[in-house]
C-alpha positions in Angstrom: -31.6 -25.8 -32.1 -29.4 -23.0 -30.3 -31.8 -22.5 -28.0 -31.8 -25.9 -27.0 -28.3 -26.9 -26.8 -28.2 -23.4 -24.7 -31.0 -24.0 -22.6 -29.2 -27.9 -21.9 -25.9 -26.5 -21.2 -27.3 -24.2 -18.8 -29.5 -26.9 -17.0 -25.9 -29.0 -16.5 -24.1 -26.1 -15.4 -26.8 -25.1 -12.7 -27.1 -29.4 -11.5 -23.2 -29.1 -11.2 -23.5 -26.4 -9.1 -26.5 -27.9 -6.9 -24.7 -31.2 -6.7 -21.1 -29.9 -6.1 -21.3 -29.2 -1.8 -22.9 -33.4 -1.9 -19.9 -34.4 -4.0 -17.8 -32.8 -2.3 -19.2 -33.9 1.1 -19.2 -37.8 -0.4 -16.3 -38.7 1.1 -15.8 -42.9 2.2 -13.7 -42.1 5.2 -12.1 -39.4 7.3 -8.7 -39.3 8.8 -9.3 -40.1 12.6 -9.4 -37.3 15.0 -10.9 -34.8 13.0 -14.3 -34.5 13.9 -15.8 -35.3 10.7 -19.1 -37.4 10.2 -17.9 -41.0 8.5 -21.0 -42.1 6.2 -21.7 -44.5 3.1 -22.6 -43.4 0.0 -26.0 -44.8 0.4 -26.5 -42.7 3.4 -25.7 -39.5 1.3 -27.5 -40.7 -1.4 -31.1 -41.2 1.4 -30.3 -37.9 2.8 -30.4 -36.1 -0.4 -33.4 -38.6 -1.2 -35.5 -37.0 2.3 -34.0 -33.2 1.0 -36.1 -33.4 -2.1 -38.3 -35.6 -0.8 -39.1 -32.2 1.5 -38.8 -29.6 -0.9 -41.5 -31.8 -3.4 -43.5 -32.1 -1.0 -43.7 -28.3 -0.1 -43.8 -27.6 -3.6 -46.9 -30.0 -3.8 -48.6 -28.2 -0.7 -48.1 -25.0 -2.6 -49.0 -26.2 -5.6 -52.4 -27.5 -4.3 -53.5 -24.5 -2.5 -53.1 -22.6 -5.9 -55.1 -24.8 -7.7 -57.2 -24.1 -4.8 -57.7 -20.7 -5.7 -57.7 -20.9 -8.9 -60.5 -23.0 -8.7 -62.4 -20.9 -6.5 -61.5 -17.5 -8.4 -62.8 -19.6 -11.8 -66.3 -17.8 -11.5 -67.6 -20.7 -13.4 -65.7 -20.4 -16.4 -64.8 -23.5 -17.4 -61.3 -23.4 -18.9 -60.3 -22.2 -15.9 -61.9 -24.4 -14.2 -59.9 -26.8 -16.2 -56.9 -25.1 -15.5 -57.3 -25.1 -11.8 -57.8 -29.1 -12.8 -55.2 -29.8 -14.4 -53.0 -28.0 -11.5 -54.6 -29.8 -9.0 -53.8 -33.1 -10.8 -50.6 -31.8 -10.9 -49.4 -31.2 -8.1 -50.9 -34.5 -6.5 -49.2 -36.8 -9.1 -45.4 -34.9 -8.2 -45.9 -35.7 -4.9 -46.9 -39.5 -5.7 -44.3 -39.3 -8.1 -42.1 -37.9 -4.8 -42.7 -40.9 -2.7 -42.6 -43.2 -5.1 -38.8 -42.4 -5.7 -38.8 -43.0 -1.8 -40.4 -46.1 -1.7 -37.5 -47.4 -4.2 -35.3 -45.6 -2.4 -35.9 -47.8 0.7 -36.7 -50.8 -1.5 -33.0 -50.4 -3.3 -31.8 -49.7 0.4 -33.3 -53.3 2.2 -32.2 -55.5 -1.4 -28.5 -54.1 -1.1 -28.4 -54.8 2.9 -27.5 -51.5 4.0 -31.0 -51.7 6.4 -31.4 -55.1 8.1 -35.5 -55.4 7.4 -38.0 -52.9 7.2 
């Protein structure tokens, strides 16, 4: 039970500190004149969207091409070969899982009007 509240209040301390430069940055307007990029929240919200949407996907590239050799370093035994698998399927269903989050990203995006169509 310790470990898990620890392991919990380590996993919010280490989002707050991922998410702390986008909150920071999610600003409705900027006084005029200084430079600063104006945006909506649903454009901060898309562009952290595409950032994970990149880093998933190179996970997922990664991923594969080490199920890839674990599958070819198997020598036929067959719980690695179930391992390499298993990894394979893996990976593949993050990234599906990946675009699927972007798919209801621009879904969300074309229902609340902030695109006009698609």
């Amino acid at each position: 039970m310790k470990n898990k509240i620890k392991k919990t209040a380590y996993s919010m301390i280490s989002m707050s500190l991922i998410l702390t430069p986008a909150l920071a940055s999610a600003q409705l307007a900027t006084p005029a004149g200084t430079g600063l990029p104006v945006s909506s929240l649903m454009d901060i919200i898309s562009n952290i969207m595409y950032w994970l949407l990149a880093v998933v996907g190179i996970v997922g590239v990664i991923g594969f091409a080490i199920a890839g050799i674990l599958y070819l370093t198997s020598a036929g035994d067959e719980t690695r070969i179930g391992q390499a698998k298993s990894a394979m399927m893996y990976s593949i269903l993050g990234v599906i899982v990946a675009l699927a989050g972007l798919v209801a990203l621009n879904f969300a995006k074309g229902m609340l009007g902030a695109e006009k169509g698609f």
